[in-house]
C-alpha angles and dihedrals in degrees: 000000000000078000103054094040089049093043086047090052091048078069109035114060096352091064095033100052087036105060088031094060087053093053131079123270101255095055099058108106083042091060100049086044095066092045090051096046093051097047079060094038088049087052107041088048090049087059096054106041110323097100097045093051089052106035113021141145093043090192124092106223124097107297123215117290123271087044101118096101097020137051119231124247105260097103094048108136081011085270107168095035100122134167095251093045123101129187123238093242087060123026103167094061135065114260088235086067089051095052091046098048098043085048092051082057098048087054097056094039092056090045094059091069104074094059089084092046094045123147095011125053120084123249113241088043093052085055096050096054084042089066106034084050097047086062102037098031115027092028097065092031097062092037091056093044112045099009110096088230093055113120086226096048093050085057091055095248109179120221110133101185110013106292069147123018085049113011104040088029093057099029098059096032081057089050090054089042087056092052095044088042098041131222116295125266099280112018126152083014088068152038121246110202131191105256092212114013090177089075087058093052091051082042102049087054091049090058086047099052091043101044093071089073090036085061102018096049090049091078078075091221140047090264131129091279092056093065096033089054090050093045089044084051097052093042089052094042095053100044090045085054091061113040085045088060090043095052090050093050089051087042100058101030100243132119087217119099108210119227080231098057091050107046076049097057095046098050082050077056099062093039098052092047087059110093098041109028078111102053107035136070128232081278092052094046090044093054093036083050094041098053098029093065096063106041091052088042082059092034085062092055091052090094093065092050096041101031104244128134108230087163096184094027093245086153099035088060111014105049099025087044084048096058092035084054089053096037087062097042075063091057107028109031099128115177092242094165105041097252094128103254121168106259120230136243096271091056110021095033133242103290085056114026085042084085099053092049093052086046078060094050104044094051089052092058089048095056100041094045088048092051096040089046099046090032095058089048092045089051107036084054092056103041089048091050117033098002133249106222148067124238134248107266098038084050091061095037088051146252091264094058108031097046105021101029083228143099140171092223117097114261108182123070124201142142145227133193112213131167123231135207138351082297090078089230122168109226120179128225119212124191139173121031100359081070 
């Protein structure tokens, strides 16, 4: 329950104040309020047929038939979830808490997404996608990967908390939302600041705080894997952090690390632990950090060389973090904790860790193919019917105004002669838009 409230809370408010902080000021409101609508669509989608089609059947034994991307239909409506039931991937705990927690992972994943439309696709429209894509894209994703009857799982693909099913699903289906969509007026002739570094910051904690439970919760009971994956998540966290900062600095020529760059790296960091804080050791999550700083710090940079517009760089570190995190499962899975997993390349050698690291490999083809497929339709359809995008006017106006009549910038302007001191002197107070 610590879990769910703390993964929740990665969302709202950690999504939210994180990609807020990155967009223009007068897109704001526009931004948390995608966050906050998918965390109620999710759910609500979760209700009627999302945890079915992730998680059903919960019992162990042998499903229908046809069930190795999706889930069967006992769960609809969540009908047979009872306080007494328990699902087969976590039998310590009520299934209430599984629901809960599975469903805590479908918001934010969802949620990521925007960071690569942001400041440019409409609203309704952008529900609309969430939820047709939470069906088509994250459903068959999740079963594959953690149901026993998944066609993944049943390859031993390794992804102990979504380097897949969140990071690479959301990553790569962001990156197709920023080419149906298109770049933003202005892009690659301007600059496009954070209007209040300071909320990414707040936010980026947020994520780190909560991903513990993100990482450590996945082990799905208080047991040694709990507190290794949490240990493995911190260790990579902090040295991506690092070498992130140290390849910007070398980057751009300059001897001063940015707030921005390091809250980044460090948020690389978490993605790219993901898939494997389960399966490595402290060695394992220091080389997956150290090398995964750098290359999403350069993934990021990968709009400006290839002309897309991955605003927030949803792709640059989610889904590049995402295959960097299950490539290094493949060379660094060491059974740490006796279960019998297959060992990878660093430790078992080539001829048999080879075939772990092509098992990585080959589920990360299957999931960003899958995302970048479901995701174009999805979006070619909407953009063709009832439109993406924004248009021009209301682009440069802002997303707050234009979409939400709201802003958080002052819009009256008055003033008011006071005196002040014993003096008898007149100030003026000025307030609204001469702020």
């Amino acid at each position: 329950m610590v879990s769910c409230s703390l993964v929740l809370f990665m969302s709202l408010p950690g999504l939210a104040l994180f990609y807020s902080g990155m967009v223009r000021v007068t897109n704001v409101l526009a931004t948390v309020a995608q966050t906050f609508a998918i965390a109620c669509l999710i759910t609500l989608c979760w209700l009627f047929f999302g945890y079915s089609l992730s998680f059903g059947p919960a019992e162990q034994e042998t499903s229908p038939e046809g069930t190795s991307i999706f889930g069967d239909g006992s769960r609809l409506w969540l009908q047979g979830l009872e306080p007494t039931s328990v699902h087969y991937l976590a039998p310590a705990i009520p299934e209430y808490v599984f629901c809960f927690y599975q469903l805590t992972f479908a918001i934010i994943t969802a949620a990521l997404i925007c960071g690569s439309f942001a400041d440019r696709m409409k609203f309704m429209p952008m529900c609309i996608f969430m939820i047709l894509w939470h069906f088509s894209v994250y459903c068959p994703i999740a079963h594959s990967n953690w149901h026993q009857n998944g066609f993944l799982f049943k390859a031993e693909v390794k992804d102990f908390a979504g380097g897949n099913a969140v990071h690479i699903a959301s990553g790569v289906s962001g990156l197709m939302s920023a080419i149906v969509v298109g770049n933003r007026r202005g892009f690659g002739k301007e600059r496009f600041e954070p209007h209040n570094t300071l909320l990414t910051f707040m936010g980026t904690c947020m994520l780190w705080v909560g991903w513990m439970s993100f990482n450590g919760g996945s082990a799905l009971a208080a047991d040694q894997r709990a507190g290794g994956a949490m240990l493995m998540t911190q260790i990579a966290t902090a040295t991506s952090a690092v070498t992130w900062s140290i390849a910007e600095m070398i980057y751009n020529k300059t001897s001063n690390p940015t707030v921005l760059g390091m809250v980044s790296g460090a948020v690389a960091g978490l993605v790219c632990i993901t898939p494997g804080c389960g399966f490595v050791d402290p060695t394992g999550a220091f080389f997956t950090g150290f090398f995964g700083g750098p290359l999403c710090f350069f993934g990021a940079q990968l709009k400006h060389y290839m002309g897309f517009d991955d605003a927030l760089d949803a792709f640059g570190i989610h889904a590049i973090g995402g295959i960097i995190g299950g490539i290094a499962v493949g060379f660094f899975a060491k059974d740490i904790y006796g279960l019998g997993y297959d060992e990878g390349v660093y430790y078992a050698g080539l001829k048999e860790g080879g075939t772990t690291l092509g098992v990585q490999i080959y589920g990360i083809i299957v999931c960003a193919g899958w995302a970048a497929f479901m995701s174009y339709i999805l979006l070619i359809f909407l953009d063709n019917t009832i439109g993406l995008r924004v248009s021009a006017a209301d682009e440069d106006a802002g997303l707050d105004s234009s979409l939400h009549g709201e802003t958080i910038l002052p819009t009256t302007k008055s003033t008011n002669s006071v005196e002040g001191g014993t003096s008898g002197a007149v100030f003026e107070l000025v307030t609204g838009d001469a702020l």
